[in-house]
N, C-alpha and C positions, 0 to 999 in steps of 0.2 A: 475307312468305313464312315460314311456319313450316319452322323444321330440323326434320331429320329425325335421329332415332333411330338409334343405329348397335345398339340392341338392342331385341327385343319385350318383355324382360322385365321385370315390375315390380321397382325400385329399391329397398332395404332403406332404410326412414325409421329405422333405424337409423345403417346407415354414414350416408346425409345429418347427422343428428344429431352424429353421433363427428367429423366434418368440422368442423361449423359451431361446436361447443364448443372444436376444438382452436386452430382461427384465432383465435375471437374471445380463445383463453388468451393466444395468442401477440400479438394486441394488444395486450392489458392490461397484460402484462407489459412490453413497450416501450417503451409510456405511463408505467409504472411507473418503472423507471428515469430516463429523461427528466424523468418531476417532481424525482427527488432528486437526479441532479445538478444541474437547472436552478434548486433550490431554489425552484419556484413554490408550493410547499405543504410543510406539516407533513410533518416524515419518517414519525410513523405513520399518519397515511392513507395515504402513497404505500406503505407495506410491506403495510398492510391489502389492498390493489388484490395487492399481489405475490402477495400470502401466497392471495388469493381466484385469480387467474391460475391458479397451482399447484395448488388446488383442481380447477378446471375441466377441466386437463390430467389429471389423475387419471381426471376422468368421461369425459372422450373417450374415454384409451383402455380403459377396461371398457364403453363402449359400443362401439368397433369390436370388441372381442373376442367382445360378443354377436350383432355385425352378424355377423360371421363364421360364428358357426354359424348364425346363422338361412339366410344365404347356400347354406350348405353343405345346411341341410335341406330348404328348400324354393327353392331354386333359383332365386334373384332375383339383381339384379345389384344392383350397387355394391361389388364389392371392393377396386376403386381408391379411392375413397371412406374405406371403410374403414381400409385400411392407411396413406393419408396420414394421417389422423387419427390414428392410433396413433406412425406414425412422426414425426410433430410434439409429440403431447402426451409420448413418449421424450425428443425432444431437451431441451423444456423444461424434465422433469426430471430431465436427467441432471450438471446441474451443482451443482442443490440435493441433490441423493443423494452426492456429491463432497464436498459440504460436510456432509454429514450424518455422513458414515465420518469426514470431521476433527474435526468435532466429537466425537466418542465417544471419539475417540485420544487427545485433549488436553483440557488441562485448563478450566475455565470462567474463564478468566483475559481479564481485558482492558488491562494498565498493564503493559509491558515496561520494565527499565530495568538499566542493568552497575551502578546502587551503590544496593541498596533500603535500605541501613543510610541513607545523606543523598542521594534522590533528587533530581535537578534539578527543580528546580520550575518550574510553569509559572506564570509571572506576566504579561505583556500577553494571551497566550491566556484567562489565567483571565477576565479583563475583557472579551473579546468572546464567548465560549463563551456558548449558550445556557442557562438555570438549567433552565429546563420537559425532563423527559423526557431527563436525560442524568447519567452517569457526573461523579462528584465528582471535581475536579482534585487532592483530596489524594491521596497514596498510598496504595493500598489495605493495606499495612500487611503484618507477618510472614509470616502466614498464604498469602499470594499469593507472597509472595519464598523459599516453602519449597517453591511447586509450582512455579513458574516454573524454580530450580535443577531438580526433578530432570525436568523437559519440558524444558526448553534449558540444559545442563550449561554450552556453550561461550560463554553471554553472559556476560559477562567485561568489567569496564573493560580501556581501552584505553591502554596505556602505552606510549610509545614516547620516543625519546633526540634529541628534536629540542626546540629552544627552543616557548614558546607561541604567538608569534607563526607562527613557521611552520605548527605544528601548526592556528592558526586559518585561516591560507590558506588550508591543505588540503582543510577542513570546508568552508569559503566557496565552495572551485572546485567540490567534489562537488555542493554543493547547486545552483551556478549549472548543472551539469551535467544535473542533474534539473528543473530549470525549475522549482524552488521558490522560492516569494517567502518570505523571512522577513518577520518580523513584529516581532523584537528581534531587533538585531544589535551585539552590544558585541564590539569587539576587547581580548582579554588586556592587563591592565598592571599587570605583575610589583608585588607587594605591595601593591598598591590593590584592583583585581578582578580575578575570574575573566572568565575570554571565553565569552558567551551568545548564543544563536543560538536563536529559537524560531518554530516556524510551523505551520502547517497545509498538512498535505497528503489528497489525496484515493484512496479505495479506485480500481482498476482498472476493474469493471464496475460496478458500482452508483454508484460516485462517493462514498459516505460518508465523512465530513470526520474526521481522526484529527487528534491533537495532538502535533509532535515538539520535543525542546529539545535541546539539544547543549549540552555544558559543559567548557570544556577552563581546564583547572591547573595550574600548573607541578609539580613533585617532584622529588627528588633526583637522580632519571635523566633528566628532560628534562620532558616532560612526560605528561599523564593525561587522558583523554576519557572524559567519561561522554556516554552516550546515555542517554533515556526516549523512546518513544513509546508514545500509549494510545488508546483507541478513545471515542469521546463518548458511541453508542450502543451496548444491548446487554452484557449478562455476560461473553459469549464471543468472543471477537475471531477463534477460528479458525486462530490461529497467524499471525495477518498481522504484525501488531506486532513479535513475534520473527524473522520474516523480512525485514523493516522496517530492523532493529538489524543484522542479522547483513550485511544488504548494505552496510548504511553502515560499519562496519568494516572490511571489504573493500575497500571505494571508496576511502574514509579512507588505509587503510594504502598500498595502491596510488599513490595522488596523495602523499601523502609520500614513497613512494622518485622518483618524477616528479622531485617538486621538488628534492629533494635531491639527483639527477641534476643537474639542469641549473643549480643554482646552483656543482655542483663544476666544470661543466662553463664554464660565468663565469667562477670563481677563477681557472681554467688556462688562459683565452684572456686575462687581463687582462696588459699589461703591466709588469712590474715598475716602482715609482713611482723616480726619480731622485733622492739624496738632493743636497743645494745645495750640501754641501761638499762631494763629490765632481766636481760640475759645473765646465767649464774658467769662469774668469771670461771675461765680454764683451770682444772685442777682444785676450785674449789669445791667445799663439799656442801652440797642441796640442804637448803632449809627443809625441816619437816616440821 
């Protein structure tokens, strides 16, 4: 049974067109993703598919835009057509256009870190990190530590008045909090070494694998946390990394008044210990 038409008009192979590019952007795109978290393939073919998606979504919609006036001049249908088209190959790029404004704001920085005079270094990462097509595990040096201060004034080591061992709890709870798996996890031991924590974690939507280490040291005041986190791909990190840092300070600082809470909160329910000279001897009988 053939259906029937709910119009006579002929159909603008435009908007068809504007439709059929806009979906297929919006598979590729999905596809796209999916290979880089799934790591079934090289990250630059998977961004080549992204970066061609976004392409496609550009052509929709300057083809529904032309679907529209042809609509409009000679009176054919598919407006609906058209405007999904349009209103898809928008949504697609409305979040690289997001990132476009960020990137123009900030700087072309990819290594966040609170001490770039002796930054934490990554060492087990360095050993599994990919060599092909990726950002060098040294520190990119002065010149990134002079943009970095004046794009993020507040990244700042972390100093606070707690022993190191507490201060490594902290870090240890945050990150179990985050469902991060470390990769090196050494706890602090006052004049031997520092306390090291380092792993990989992954971007939000894309999934792209960034490198974080955590370093905590004792000081006069108690102790000192440094954070680095850096991006493996890409010049411009986009401000993730400093967003990265700035949470974990937060989290950090927060889980230390926690703990610090509740171990004051121990001291005060514990009860006083008895000392043995004061204790009645056994079988003797109680002073009244």
């Amino acid at each position: 049974m053939v259906r029937p038409r709910l119009s006579d008009e002929p159909v603008s192979r435009l908007a068809v067109w504007a439709r059929r590019l806009a979906v297929f952007a919006f598979v590729a795109s999905v596809l796209s993703v999916i290979i880089v978290r799934s790591g079934l393939l090289e990250i630059v073919p998977a961004l080549a598919t992204f970066g061609g998606a976004l392409v496609l979504a550009v052509l929709a919609i300057l083809l529904a835009i032309a679907a529209f006036v042809v609509i409009w001049r000679d009176g054919l249908d598919g407006a609906g057509m058209a405007l999904s088209g349009m209103l898809l190959g928008v949504a697609l790029l409305a979040y690289p256009a997001y990132l476009g404004i960020k990137a123009y704001r900030l700087p072309a920085i990819y290594d966040i870190t609170t001490d770039p005079i002796d930054p934490p270094r990554f060492e087990a990462v360095a050993r599994i990190r990919p060599r092909e097509s990726t950002n060098a595990v040294t520190y990119a040096g002065l010149y990134t530590a002079e943009q970095q201060r004046t794009a993020y004034p507040d990244i700042e080591p972390m100093l606070v008045s707690v022993p190191p061992q507490l201060a490594y709890e902290a870090v240890s709870a945050v990150i179990s909090r985050r469902k991060w798996k470390p990769i090196t996890d050494r706890p602090p031991q006052p004049g031997r070494r520092d306390g090291y924590i380092e792993m990989v974690v992954r971007t939000p939507i894309m999934g792209f694998r960034d490198d974080v280490v955590i370093r905590i040291r004792p000081n006069s005041q108690g102790s000192r946390i440094d954070f680095r986190s850096a991006s493996r791909y890409g010049r411009h990190d986009l401000g993730t990394n400093a967003a990265r840092v700035r949470g974990l300070i937060e989290d950090v600082d927060d889980m230390i008044d926690t703990l610090t809470a509740e171990k004051t909160e121990k001291a005060e329910k514990k009860p006083p210990a008895t000392s043995k000279a004061q204790a009645p001897a056994k079988g003797a009988p109680a002073k009244r």
